[in-house]
N, C-alpha and C positions, 0 to 999 in steps of 0.2 A: 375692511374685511370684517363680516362680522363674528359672533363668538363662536356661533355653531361650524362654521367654516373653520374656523382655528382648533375646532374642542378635535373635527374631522381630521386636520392634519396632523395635530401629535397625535392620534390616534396609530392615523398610518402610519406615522415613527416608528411606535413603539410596538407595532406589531411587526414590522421588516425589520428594525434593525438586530432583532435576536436570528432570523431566518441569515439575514446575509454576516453576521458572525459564525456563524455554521458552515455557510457553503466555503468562507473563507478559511477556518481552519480543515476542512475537509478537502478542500483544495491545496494546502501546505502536504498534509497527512499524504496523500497520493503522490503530487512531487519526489518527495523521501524516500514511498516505497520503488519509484521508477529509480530514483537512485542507486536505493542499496539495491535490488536487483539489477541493473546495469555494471553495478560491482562487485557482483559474484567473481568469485576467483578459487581455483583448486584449495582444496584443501579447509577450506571455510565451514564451518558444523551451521544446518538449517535447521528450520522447520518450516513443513511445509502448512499450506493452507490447508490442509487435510490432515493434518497432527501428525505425518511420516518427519521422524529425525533420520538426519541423514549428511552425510559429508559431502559438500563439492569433488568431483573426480576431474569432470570436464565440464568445458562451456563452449555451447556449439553458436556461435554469431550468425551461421547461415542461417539455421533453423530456428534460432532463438530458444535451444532448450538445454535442461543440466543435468547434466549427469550425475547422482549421487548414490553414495555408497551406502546403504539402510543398514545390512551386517555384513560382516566377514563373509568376502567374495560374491555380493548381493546388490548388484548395481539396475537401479530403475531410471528409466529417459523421462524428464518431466517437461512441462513448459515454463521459460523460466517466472512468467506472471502465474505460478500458482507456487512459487516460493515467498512464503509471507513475513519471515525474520530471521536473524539469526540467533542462534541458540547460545544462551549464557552469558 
């Protein structure tokens, strides 16, 4: 092999291996969120992806959306992939 050949492939190393450290932590990060949204549950404080706070009331499995309480007697249908964490 010669040098330029070799200077080429750590070359390419080291330009992919920071790309594919990324897509692999980005790929964990999504996991997570499918998780804790999958375990939504009444009574649980969010926030949404849209900076609404707001209580779990219901969680509809057919539609895949939640139900939450924003204020006293103020409930909005969301879907439940636009609940982004939970609060506190």
């Amino acid at each position: 092999m010669s040098t330029s050949t070799i200077i080429l492939i750590g070359a390419l190393v080291l330009f992919m291996l920071p790309s594919i450290l990324v897509m692999s932590r980005e790929r964990k990060r999504q996991q997570q969120l499918k998780e804790f949204q999958a375990s939504l549950t009444p009574g649980k404080r969010v926030i949404s992806g849209s900076g609404i706070y707001g209580t779990v009331v219901e969680v509809s499995e057919e539609t895949d959306t939640v139900e939450l309480e924003i204020a006293p007697g103020v409930q909005v249908t969301m879907a439940r992939a636009g609940i982004l964490r939970s609060q506190g």
